[in-house]
C-alpha positions in Angstrom: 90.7 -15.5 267.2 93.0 -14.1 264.7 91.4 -12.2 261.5 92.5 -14.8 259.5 90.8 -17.0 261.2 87.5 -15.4 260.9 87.8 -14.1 257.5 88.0 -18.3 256.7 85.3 -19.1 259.0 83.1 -16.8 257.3 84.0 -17.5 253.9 83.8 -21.5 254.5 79.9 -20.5 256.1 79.3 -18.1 253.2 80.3 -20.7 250.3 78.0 -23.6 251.8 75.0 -20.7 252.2 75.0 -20.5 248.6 75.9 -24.2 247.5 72.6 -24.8 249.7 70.6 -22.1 247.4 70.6 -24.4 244.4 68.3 -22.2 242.4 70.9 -19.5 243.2 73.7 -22.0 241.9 71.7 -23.1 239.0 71.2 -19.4 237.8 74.3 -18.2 238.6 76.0 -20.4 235.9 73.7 -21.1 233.0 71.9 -17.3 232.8 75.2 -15.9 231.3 75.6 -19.2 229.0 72.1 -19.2 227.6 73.2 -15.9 226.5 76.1 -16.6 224.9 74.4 -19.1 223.3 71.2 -17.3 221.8 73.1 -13.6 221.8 76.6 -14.7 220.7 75.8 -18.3 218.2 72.3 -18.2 217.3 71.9 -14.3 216.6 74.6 -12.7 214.7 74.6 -9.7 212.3 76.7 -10.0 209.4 76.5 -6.3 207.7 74.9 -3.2 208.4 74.1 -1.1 211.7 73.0 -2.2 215.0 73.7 -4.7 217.6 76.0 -7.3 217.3 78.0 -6.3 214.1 81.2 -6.4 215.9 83.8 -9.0 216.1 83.1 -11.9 218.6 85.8 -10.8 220.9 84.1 -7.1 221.6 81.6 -8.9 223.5 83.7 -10.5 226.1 83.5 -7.4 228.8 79.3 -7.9 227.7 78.8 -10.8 228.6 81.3 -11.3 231.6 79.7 -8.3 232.9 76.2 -10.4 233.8 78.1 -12.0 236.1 80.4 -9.6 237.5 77.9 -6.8 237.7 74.4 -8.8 238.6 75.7 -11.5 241.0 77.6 -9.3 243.5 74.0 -6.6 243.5 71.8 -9.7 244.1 73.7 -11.8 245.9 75.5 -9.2 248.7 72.5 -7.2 248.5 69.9 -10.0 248.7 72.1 -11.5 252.3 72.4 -8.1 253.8 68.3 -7.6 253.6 68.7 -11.4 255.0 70.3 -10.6 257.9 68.6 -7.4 258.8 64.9 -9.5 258.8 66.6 -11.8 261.1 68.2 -9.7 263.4 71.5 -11.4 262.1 73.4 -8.2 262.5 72.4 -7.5 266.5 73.9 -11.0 267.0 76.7 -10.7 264.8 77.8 -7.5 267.2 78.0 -10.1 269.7 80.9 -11.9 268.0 84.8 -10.9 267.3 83.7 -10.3 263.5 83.5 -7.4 262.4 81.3 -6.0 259.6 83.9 -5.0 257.1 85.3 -8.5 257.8 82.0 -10.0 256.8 81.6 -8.1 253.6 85.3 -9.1 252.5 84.5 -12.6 253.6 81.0 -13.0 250.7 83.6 -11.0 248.0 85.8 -13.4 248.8 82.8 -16.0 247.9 81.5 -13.8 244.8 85.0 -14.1 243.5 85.2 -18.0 243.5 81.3 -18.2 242.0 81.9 -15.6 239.6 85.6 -16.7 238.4 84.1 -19.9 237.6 81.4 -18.6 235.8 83.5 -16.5 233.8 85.7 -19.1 232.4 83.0 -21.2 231.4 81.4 -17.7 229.8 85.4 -17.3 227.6 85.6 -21.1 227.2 81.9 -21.0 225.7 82.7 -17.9 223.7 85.9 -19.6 222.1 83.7 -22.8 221.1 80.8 -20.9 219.9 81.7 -18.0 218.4 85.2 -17.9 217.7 86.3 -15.5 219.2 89.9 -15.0 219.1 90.6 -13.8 222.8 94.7 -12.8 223.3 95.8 -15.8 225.8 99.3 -14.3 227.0 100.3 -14.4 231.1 100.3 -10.7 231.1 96.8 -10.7 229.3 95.5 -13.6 231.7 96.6 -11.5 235.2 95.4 -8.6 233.8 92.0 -10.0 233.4 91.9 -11.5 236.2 92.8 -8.2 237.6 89.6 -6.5 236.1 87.4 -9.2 237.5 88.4 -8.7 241.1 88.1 -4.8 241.3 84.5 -5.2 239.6 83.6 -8.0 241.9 84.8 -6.0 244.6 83.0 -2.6 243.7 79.8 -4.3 243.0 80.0 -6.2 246.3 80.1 -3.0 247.8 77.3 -1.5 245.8 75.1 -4.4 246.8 75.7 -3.9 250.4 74.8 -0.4 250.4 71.9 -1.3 248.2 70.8 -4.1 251.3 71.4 -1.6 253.8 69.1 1.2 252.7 66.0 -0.8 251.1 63.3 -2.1 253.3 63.1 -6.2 252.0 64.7 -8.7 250.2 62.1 -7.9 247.3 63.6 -4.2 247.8 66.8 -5.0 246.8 66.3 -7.1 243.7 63.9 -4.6 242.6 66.8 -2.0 243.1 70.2 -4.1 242.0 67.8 -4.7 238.7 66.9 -1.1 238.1 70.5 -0.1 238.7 72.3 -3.4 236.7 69.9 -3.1 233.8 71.0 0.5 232.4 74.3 -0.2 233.2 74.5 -2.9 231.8 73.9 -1.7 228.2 75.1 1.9 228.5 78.6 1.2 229.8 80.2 0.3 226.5 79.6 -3.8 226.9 77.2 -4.1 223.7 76.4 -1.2 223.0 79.5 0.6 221.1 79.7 4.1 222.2 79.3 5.6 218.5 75.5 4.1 219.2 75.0 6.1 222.3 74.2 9.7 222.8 77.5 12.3 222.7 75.8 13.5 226.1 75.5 10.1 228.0 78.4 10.4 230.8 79.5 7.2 230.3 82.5 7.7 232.8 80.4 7.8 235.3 79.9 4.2 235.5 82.7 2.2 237.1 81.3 -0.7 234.4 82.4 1.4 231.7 86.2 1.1 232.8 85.6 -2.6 233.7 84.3 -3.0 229.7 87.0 -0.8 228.1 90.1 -2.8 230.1 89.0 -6.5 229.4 88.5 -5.5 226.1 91.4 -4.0 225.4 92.9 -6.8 227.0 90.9 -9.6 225.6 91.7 -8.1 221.7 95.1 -6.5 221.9 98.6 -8.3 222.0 100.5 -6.0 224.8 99.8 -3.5 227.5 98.4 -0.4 226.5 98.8 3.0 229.2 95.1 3.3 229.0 94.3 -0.3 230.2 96.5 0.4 233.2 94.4 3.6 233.9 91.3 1.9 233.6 92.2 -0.8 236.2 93.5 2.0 238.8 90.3 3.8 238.5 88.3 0.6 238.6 89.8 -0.3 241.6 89.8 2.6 243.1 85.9 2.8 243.1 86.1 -0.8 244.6 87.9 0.4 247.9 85.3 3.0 248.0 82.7 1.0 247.6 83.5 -1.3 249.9 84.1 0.7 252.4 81.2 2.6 252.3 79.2 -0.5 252.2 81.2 -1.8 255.0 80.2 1.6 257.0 76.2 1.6 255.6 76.1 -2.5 257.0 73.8 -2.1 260.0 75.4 -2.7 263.7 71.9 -3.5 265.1 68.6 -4.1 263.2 
């Protein structure tokens, strides 16, 4: 059996696992909607300091970011604890696949789910708020671009995140703590000239995820520093893939 062949097998098995979860499905979609639609239309600053003062479009990397960083840590991380309750991994050393395989095979999954989600996330933005998102083939690929190396790197942080806590109730409790900071202290809606001087920002492969697709989303053109910001973004996505690939248990 070719690698192909069991990178499809696995990613056909993976894709009806989660259509089956239709409280996953459910949340997966409308989460980031409701909060487009209470965040982005029903509370809006016109003047003054604070949150949501900026254009529409500055929120884009925001509120794709819900999906692109909390999916991957719950759902990777959530099906690796899975598997190591039910001895899934001793059995799956039985078989020709291998475990870095099986990690590319659910990114391949998180991709579709969150792709999906995304564009209904921009087409709800555009209808809602206005926001005046650059549509160009060169802006398109390049944001496409953005969404796999976060998917990817986030995949991988969720395995390593299932491999080294104890339960399924673990890992959410750990992808939350980790997702949540991030989350607001990576440049998505908070602008860095609200954050501290001394808050390493860089640190956070989120922060070059939110600084590229907005860059893309609001300028006409390809900027130097958007291409930087993707190579480092993806970058951290090999690494953290393969060292989620390498933390993935062989036995349990």
């Amino acid at each position: 059996m070719s690698r192909s062949s069991r990178l499809r097998a696995e990613i056909s098995a993976a894709g009806r696992a989660f259509l089956r979860r239709r409280t996953a499905v459910f949340f997966t979609f409308v989460f980031p909607l409701l909060l487009v639609v209470i965040f982005g239309a029903l509370i809006t600053t016109e003047s003054g300091g604070g949150l949501f003062t900026e254009n529409a479009v500055y929120y884009v990397p925001g509120y794709l970011a819900v999906v692109v960083l909390f999916t991957p840590l719950s759902r990777v991380g959530s099906e690796v604890a899975r598997h190591r309750e039910d001895n899934r991994f001793e059995k799956l050393a039985t078989t020709p696949l291998r475990r870095s395989e099986w990690l590319l095979a659910g990114t391949a999954v998180n991709l579709a789910i969150i792709g999906i989600a995304g564009l209904l996330i921009l087409a709800l933005m555009v209808l809602l708020t206005g926001a005046a998102i650059v549509v160009t083939p060169t802006s398109i690929l390049l944001l496409v671009a953005f969404v796999v190396a976060g998917v990817a790197c986030f995949c991988g942080v969720g395995a390593i995140l299932g491999s080294l806590t104890d339960s399924q109730d673990g890992v959410i409790a750990a992808s939350n703590t980790l997702a949540l900071p991030l989350l607001f202290l990576s440049e998505t809606f908070v602008p860095p000239a609200m954050l501290p001087g001394w808050l390493p920002t860089g640190l956070s492969p989120l922060t070059y995820f939110s600084r590229g697709t907005r860059a893309v989303a609001s300028t006409p053109g390809v900027e130097s520093s958007v291409l930087v910001d993707l190579g480092i973004l993806a970058v951290l996505a090999v690494f953290a893939l393969l060292l989620g690939a390498w933390t993935l248990p062989r036995t349990d």
